[in-house]
N, C-alpha and C positions, 0 to 999 in steps of 0.2 A: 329672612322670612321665616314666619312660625307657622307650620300647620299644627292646629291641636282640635280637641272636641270630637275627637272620631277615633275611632280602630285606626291602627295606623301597623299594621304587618309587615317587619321587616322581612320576613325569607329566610333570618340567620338564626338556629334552631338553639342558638344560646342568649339571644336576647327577641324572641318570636313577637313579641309586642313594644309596643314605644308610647309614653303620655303624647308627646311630640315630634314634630321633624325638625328640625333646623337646616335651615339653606342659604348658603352662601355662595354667590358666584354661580356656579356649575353643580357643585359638590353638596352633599349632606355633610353639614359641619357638625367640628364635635360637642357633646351635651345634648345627644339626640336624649328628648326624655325631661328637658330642662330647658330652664329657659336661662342659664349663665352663660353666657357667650358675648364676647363683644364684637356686638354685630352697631352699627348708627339705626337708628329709630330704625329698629324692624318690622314687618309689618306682619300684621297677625293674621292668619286666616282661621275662622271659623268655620271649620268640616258640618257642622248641624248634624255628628250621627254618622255623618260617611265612614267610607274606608277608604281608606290609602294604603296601595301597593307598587312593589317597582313596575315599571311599564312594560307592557308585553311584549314580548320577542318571536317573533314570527320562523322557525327555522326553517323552513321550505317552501318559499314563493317564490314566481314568477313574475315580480312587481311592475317590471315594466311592459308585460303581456299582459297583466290583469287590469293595469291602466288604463291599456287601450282597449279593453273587451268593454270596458261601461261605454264606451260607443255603438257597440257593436249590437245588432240582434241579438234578446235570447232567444236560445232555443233549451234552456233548462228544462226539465219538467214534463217536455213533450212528449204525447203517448200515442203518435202514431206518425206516420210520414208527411197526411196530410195535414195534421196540425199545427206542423213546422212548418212546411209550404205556406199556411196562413197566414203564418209570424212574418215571414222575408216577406210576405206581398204585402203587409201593412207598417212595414219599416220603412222611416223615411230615415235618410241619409247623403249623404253628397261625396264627392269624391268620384275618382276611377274605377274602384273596386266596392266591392257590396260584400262585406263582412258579417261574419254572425260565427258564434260558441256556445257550445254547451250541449246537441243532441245528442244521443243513448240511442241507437239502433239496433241491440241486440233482442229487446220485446215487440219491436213492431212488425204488423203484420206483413206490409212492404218496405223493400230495401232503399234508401238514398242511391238516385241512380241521376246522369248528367239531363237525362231528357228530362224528368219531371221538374230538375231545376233550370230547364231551359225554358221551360210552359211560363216561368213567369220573372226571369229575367234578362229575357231576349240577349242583346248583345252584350251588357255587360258585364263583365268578368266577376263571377262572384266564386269566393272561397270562404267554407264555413265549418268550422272546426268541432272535433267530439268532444264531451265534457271532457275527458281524460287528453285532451291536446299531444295525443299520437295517431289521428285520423283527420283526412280532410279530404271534406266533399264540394265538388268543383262541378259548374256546370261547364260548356262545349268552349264557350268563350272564352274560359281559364285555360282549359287547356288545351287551348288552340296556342297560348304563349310557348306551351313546352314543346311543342311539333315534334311530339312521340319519345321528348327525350325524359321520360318517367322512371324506368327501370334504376336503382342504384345499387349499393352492396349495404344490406342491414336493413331494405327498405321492401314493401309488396305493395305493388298493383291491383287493384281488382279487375277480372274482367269477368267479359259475357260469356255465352256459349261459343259466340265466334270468335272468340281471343282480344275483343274491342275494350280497352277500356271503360268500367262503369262511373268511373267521375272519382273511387274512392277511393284513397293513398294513404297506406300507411305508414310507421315508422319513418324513418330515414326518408322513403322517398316524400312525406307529408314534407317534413320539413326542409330537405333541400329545392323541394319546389315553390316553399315559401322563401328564400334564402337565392333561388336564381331567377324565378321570376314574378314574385309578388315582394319585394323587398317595401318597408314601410319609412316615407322618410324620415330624416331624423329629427327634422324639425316636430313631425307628426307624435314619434316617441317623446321628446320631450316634453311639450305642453301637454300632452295625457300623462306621462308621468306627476306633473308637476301638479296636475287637479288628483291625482291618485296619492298625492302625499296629504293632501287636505283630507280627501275619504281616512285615508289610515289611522291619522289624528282622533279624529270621530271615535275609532274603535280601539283609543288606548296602546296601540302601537307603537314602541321608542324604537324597534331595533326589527333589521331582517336579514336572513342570509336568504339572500337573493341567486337564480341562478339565469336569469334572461339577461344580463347587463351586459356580458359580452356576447351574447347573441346576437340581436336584431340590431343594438346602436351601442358598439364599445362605449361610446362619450356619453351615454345618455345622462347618466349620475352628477358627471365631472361636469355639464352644460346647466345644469338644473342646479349646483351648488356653487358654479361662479356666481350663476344670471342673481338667485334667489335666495340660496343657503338648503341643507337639507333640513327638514324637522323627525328626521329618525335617523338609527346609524345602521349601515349596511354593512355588510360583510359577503363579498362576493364572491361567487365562485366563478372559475373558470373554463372551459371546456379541457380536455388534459391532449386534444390535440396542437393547444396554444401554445404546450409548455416549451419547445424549442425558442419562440419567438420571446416566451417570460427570462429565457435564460440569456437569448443574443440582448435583451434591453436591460438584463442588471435588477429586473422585478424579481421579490419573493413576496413566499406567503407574508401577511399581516406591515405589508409597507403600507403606507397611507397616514389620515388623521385621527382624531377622533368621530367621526361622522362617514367615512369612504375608505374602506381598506378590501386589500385584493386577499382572499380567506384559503382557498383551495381549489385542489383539480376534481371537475365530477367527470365521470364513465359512470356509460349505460353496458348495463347485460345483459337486458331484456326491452321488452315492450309492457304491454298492461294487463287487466283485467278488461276493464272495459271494450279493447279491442282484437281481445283473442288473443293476444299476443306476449304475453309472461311465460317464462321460459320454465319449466313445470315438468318434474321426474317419470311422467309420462312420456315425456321426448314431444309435447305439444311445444306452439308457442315459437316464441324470435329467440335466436341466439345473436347480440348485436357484441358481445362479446368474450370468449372463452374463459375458462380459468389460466392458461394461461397466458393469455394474453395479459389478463388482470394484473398475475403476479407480475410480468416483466414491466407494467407502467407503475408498479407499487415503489418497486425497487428502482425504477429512475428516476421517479419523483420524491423517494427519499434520499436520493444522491444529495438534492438540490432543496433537500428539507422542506419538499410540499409536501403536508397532509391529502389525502383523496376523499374523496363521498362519491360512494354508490351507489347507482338507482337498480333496484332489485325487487322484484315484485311475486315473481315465481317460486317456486319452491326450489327447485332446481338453481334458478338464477343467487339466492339467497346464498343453499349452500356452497357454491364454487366461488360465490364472492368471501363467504366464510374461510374455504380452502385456501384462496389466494392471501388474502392476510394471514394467515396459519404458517401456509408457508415460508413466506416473507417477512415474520417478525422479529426475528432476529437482525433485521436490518432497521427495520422503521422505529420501535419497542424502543432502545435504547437514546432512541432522538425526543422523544417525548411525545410523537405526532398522535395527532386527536382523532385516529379512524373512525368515518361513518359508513353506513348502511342507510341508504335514501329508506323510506315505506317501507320494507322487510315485512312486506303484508302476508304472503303464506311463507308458513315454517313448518317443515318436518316436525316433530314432537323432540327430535334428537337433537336439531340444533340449537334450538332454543337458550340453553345453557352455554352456547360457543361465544355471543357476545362477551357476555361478561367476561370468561375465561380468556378472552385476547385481548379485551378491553376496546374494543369496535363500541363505538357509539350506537343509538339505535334514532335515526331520526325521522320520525312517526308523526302521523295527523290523526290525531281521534275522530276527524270530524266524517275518514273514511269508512270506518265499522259500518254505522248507522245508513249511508249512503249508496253502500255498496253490496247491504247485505245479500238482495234479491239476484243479481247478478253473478254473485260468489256461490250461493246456492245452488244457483241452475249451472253454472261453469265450471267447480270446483268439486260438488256435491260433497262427501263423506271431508271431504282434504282442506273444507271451509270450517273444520274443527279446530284446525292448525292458523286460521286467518284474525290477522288485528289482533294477536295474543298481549295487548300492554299490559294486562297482571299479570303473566308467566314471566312475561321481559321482566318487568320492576322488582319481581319477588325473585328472581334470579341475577343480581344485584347489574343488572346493566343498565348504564344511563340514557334516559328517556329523554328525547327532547320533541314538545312537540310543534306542528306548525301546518297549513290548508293548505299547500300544495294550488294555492287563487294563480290563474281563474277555476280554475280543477272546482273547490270548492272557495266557497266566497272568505275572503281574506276578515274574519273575524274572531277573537280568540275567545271571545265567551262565549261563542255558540261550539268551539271545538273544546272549550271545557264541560259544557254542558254533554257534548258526542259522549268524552271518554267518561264521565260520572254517570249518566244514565243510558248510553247505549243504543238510542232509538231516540228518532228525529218527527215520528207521529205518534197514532195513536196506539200503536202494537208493544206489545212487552220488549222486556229488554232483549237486543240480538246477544247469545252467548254471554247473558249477565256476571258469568264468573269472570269474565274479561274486565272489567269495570276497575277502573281508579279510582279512589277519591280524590276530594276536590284539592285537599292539601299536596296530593300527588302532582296533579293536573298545573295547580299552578307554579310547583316546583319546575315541569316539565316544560312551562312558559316564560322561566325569570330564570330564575338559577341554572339550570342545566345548559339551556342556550347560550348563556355567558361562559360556562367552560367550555363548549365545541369551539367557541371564538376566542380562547385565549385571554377572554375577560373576566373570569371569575373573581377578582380583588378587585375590584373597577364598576360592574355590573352587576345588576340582576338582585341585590340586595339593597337594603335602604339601611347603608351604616357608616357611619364618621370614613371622609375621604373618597364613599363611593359619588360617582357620577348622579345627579338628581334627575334622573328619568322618573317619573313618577306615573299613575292612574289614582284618579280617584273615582269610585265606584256606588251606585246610590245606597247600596246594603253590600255587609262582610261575607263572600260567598261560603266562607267556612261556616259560618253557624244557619248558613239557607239550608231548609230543606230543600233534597235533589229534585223534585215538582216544585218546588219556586223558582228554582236557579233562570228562568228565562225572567222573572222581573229585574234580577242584576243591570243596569245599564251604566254603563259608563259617562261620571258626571264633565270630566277633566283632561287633560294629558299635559304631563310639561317633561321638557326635553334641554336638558341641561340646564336646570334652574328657568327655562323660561314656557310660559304655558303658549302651545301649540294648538290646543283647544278650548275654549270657552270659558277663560280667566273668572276668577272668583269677584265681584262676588254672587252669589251662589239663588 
């Protein structure tokens, strides 16, 4: 197969353009740029103008929770408690449980409490999650399942004046109570995954480092690429208190195929923004886990040559996960392993320069800047100088990778290239414009960078003789769009190893 007629951006900053693609099999064959290749009557596609780029890589979703949230009520957007209440009363759905994601409680005038959502879903059990999915609000019938057994270690309660709980659970306890007694079947996970792979297609996504897959349904992936096949490649990560059971079974990092490989260990050190709970040099906030606790899972999981990624959201939480790779690299450093930092959304001003210096990955969603500004403002004030710094990262030569954190924010990569190039998602100026990427940064941060966190950087994330044929094709070249166009970019295409996953040509 030939694409020609169009921009065709390889990613590789020594051959940045191509006349053509060539594809063969899986792979971009060689003579990209030509048409000498012997390939049997190939067939030619005419781009009309488009662009062609590798396909996007998602590095921080929740895939198979974002799946199932297009079920779910939203409550995106809602600007007060009763205009949630609205939503769940006009959602129709079926099942045992009455789900819903996505509300922001911090601007509203009344708090999410169990009795308001018992006023309109009597008995049955509804659980309905913060945008940030470290909050969950239940009315009397949920948690009549847990009979008082709420309290965990790393996790708060809300209560009343009189000690009762108010419906709202954070951290650890949100989710070990989704985990002891809202578990989702797995039949349920699969076929939402498997219409979630069709959505992602849509949006030009080949590849994700996924972190729900051992969560909610170990098998989910591995049931969904018997039954179907996958049409993206995952790269999953693990919870790192798996890691005994990965070493009694003979698993390491990057076993798998081309399509399903088992990537790294995450640890949490904090909570969010969203829910108060980012661990933050103030002494505010969740501590879910120390520095050195950090160090001692760094150094066991480099015994056994897993890399880690850490969710760090605080300032505080940032620098002690900074600490603990610092201190620990003399162990890991020599093995090659690919350290990340989940979000690293507030930074001291001091540590800023520590990624690069240890060589910690930074793995970032642009699309949080703009989303989160109002929140970080009122929560962080003066210390929201130091938040979503990706020009301080980039120019401080640490590697950027970015991805939505969906359901958090919705699994699309040209609206989170559009976050990091312009910075604001309305009508308001840029948030802290000196922050701002360009767009060649941005999709550096979406193809190439992703592909080295995974071990794929000869293989992915470029469009060059021998690499994998993931592709996107795009209706206009975001490089040469003005940053107030960039929302006309749509994604015309997507093909996944040589074969299109999305809305084959012709065109």
């Amino acid at each position: 197969m030939f694409l020609e007629n169009g921009v065709i951006r390889t990613m590789d900053s020594a051959l940045p353009l191509a006349r053509a693609l060539a594809i063969a099999g899986d792979r971009v064959a060689g003579g990209v740029g030509t048409h000498e290749i012997a390939l049997p009557s190939p067939e030619v596609v005419d781009l009309g103008g488009r662009c062609v780029l590798p396909g996007f890589t998602d590095s921080h979703v929740h895939f198979p929770t974002w799946s199932l949230s297009q079920r779910d009520v939203k409550l995106d957007g809602a600007s007060s408690l009763e205009e949630a209440l609205d939503r769940v009363r006009s959602h129709e759905s079926s099942g045992t449980w009455l789900r819903g994601t996505g509300w922001r409680s911090a601007e509203w005038e009344t708090q999410p409490t169990k009795e308001r959502l018992d006023e309109i879903t009597g008995e049955r059990p509804a659980m309905l999650w913060s945008k940030d999915y470290h909050s969950v609000w239940l009315n009397s019938a949920a948690l009549a399942r847990a009979d008082g057994d709420l309290q965990v270690d790393g996790g708060v309660v809300e209560r009343d004046g009189g000690g009762e709980p108010t419906g709202v659970l954070r951290e650890e306890s949100a989710w070990q109570f989704r985990a002891r007694f809202a578990p989702v079947p797995e039949d349920e996970w699969v076929t939402a995954t498997r219409d979630g792979l069709k959505l992602a297609a849509t949006r030009g996504v080949v590849a994700i480092h996924d972190k729900d897959g051992w969560l909610g349904a170990p098998g989910v992936f591995q049931r969904v690429a018997e039954r179907d096949g996958l049409t993206l490649r995952v790269w999953q990560s693990v919870p790192h208190e798996r890691l005994p059971e990965l070493q009694a079974l003979g698993l390491h990092s990057g076993i798998g195929d081309d399509f399903l490989r088992i990537g790294y260990l995450k640890v949490f050190m904090d909570g969010t923004l969203g829910s108060q709970t980012a661990s933050m040099l103030d002494g505010s906030g969740v501590v879910i886990t120390s520095r050195e606790e950090l160090a001692e899972i760094i150094q066991e999981s480099a015994k056994l040559s897993w890399p880690v990624g850490v969710h760090a959201i605080g300032d505080r939480a940032n620098r002690e996960a900074l600490d603990a790779f610092e201190a620990t690299r003399e162990v890991w450093a020599p093995l090659g392993l690919r350290q990340r930092i989940e979000h690293a959304q507030c930074l001291a001003p001091e540590d800023v320069g520590r990624f690069a210096d240890l060589g910690v990955a930074c793995s970032v969603q642009f699309s949080h800047a703009p989303s989160d500004r109002d929140l970080a403002e009122r929560f962080w004030g003066e210390r929201a100088d130091g938040a979503y710094t990706f020009r301080s990262l980039w120019d401080s030569g640490a590697l950027v990778a970015n991805g939505s954190d969906a359901p958090v924010e919705e699994l699309d990569p040209l609206a989170g290239i559009r976050a990091g190039v312009r910075r604001t998602i309305d009508e308001r100026d840029a948030w802290h414009p000196d922050q701002c990427v360009t767009v060649e940064e941005a999709l550096l941060a979406s193809t190439v960078n992703p592909a080295w966190l995974s071990g794929d950087e000869r293989r992915r994330g470029k469009l060059l003789p021998g690499y994998l044929a993931d592709v996107v094709v795009l209706s206009r070249d975001p490089v040469e769009c003005p940053p107030d166009e960039l929302e006309s970019v749509e994604v015309v295409a997507t093909m996944v190893g040589g074969r299109w996953v999305h809305n084959p040509p012709p065109w």
